[in-house]
C-alpha atoms as an extended CHARMM CRD file, in Angstrom:
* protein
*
        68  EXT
         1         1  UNK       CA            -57.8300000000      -23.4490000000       -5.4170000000  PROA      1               0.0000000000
         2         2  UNK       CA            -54.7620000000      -21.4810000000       -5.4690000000  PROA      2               0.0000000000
         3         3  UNK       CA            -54.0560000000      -19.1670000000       -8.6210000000  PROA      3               0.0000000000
         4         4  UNK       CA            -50.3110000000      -18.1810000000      -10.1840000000  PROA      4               0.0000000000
         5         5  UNK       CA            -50.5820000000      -15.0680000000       -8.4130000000  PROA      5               0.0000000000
         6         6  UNK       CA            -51.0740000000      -16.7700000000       -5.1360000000  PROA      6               0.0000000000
         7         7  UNK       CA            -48.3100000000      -18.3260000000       -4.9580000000  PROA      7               0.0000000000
         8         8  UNK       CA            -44.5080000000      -16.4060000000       -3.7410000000  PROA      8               0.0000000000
         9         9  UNK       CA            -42.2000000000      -15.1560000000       -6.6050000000  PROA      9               0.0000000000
        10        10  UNK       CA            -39.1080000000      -16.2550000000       -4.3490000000  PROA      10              0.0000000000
        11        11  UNK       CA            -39.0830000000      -18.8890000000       -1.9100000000  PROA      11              0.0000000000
        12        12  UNK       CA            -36.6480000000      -18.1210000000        0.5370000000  PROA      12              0.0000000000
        13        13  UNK       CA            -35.3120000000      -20.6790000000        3.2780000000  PROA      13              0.0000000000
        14        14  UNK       CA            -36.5000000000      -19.8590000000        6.7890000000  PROA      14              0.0000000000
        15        15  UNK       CA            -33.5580000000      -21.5170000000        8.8160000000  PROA      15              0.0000000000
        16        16  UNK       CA            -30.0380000000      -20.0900000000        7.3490000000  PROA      16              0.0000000000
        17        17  UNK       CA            -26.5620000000      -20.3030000000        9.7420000000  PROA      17              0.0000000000
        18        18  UNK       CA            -25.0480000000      -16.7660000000        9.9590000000  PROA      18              0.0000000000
        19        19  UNK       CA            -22.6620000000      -17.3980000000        7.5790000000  PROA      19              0.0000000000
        20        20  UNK       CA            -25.1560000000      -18.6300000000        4.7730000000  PROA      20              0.0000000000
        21        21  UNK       CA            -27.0980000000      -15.6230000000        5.5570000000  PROA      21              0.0000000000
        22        22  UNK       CA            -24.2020000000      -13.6310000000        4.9580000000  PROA      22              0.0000000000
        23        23  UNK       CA            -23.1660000000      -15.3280000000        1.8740000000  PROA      23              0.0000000000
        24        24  UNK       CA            -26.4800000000      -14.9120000000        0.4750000000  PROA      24              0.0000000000
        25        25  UNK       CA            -26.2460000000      -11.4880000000        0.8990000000  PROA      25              0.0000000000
        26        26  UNK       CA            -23.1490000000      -11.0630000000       -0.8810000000  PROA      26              0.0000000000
        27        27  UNK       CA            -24.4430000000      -13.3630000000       -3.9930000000  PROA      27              0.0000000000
        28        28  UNK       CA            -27.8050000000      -10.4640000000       -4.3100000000  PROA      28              0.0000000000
        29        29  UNK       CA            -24.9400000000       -8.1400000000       -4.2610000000  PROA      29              0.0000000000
        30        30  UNK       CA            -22.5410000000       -9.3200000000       -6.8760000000  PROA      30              0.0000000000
        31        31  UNK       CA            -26.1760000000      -10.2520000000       -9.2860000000  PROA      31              0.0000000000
        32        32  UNK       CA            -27.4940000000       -6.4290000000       -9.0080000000  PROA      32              0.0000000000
        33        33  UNK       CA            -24.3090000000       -5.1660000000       -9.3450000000  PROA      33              0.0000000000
        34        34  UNK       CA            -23.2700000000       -7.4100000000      -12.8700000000  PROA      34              0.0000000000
        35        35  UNK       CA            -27.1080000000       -6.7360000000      -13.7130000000  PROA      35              0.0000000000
        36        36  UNK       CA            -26.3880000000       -2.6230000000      -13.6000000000  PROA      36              0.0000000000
        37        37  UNK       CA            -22.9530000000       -3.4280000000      -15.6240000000  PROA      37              0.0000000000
        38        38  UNK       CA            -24.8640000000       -5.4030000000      -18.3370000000  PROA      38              0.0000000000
        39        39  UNK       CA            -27.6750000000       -3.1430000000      -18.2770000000  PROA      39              0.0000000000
        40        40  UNK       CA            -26.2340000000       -0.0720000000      -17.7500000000  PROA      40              0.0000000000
        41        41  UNK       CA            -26.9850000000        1.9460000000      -21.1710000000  PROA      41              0.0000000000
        42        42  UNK       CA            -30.3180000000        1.3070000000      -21.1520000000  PROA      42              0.0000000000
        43        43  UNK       CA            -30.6340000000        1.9800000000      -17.3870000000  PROA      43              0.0000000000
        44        44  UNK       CA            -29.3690000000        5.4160000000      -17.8230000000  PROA      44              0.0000000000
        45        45  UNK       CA            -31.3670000000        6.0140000000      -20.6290000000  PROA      45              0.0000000000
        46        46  UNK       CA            -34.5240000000        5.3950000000      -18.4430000000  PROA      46              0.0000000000
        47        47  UNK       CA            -33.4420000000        7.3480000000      -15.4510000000  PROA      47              0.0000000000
        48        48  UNK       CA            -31.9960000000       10.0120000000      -17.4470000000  PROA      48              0.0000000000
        49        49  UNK       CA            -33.3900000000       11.1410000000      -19.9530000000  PROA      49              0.0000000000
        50        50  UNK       CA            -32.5470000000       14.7660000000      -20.6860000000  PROA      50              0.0000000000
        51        51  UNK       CA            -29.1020000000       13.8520000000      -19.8080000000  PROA      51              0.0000000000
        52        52  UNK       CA            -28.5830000000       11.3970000000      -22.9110000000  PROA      52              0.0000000000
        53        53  UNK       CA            -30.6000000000       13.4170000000      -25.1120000000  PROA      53              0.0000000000
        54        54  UNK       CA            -28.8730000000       16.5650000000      -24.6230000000  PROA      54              0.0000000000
        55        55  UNK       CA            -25.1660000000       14.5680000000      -24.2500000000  PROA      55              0.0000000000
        56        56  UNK       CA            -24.6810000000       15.2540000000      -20.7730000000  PROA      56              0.0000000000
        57        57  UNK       CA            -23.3820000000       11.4410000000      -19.7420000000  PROA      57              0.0000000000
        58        58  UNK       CA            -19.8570000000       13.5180000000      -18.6780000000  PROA      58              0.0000000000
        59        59  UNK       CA            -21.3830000000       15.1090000000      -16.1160000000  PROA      59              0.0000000000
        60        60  UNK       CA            -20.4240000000       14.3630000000      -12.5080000000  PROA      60              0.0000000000
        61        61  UNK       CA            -23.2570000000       12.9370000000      -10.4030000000  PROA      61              0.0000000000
        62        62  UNK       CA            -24.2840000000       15.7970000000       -7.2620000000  PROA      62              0.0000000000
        63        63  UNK       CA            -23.9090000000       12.9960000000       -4.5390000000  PROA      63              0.0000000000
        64        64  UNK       CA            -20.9910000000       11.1140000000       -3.9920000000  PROA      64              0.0000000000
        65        65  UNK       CA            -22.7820000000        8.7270000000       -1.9130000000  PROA      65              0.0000000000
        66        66  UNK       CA            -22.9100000000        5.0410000000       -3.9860000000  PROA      66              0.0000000000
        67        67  UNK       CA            -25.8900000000        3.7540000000       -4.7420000000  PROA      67              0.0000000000
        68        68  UNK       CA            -26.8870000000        0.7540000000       -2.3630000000  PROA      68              0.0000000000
């Protein structure tokens, strides 16, 4: 008998054209990005710390690479 933890959080579909693979992509993309807008105090807060307790948001980061 299966259990609620036997069963896949995301079904994805096995047989995507190119293109749908591709636009797919680009949806994930645009959702984590408007997820890290929405989210983005409390994100900082959780990474960093020290920097919001201390008031160092104005900081530049070290690495200009972006995140993804």
């Amino acid at each position: 008998m299966l259990k609620p933890n036997d069963l896949p959080i995301v079904c994805l579909p096995i047989d995507l054209s190119d293109e749908a693979a591709a636009t797919f992509v680009e949806f994930l993309h645009e959702l984590t990005e408007a997820f890290e807008r929405h989210y983005c105090a409390q994100l900082m807060r959780y990474y960093h710390p020290n920097d919001i307790a201390q008031g160092d948001l104005d900081r530049t980061p070290e690495s200009s690479d972006p995140p993804f």
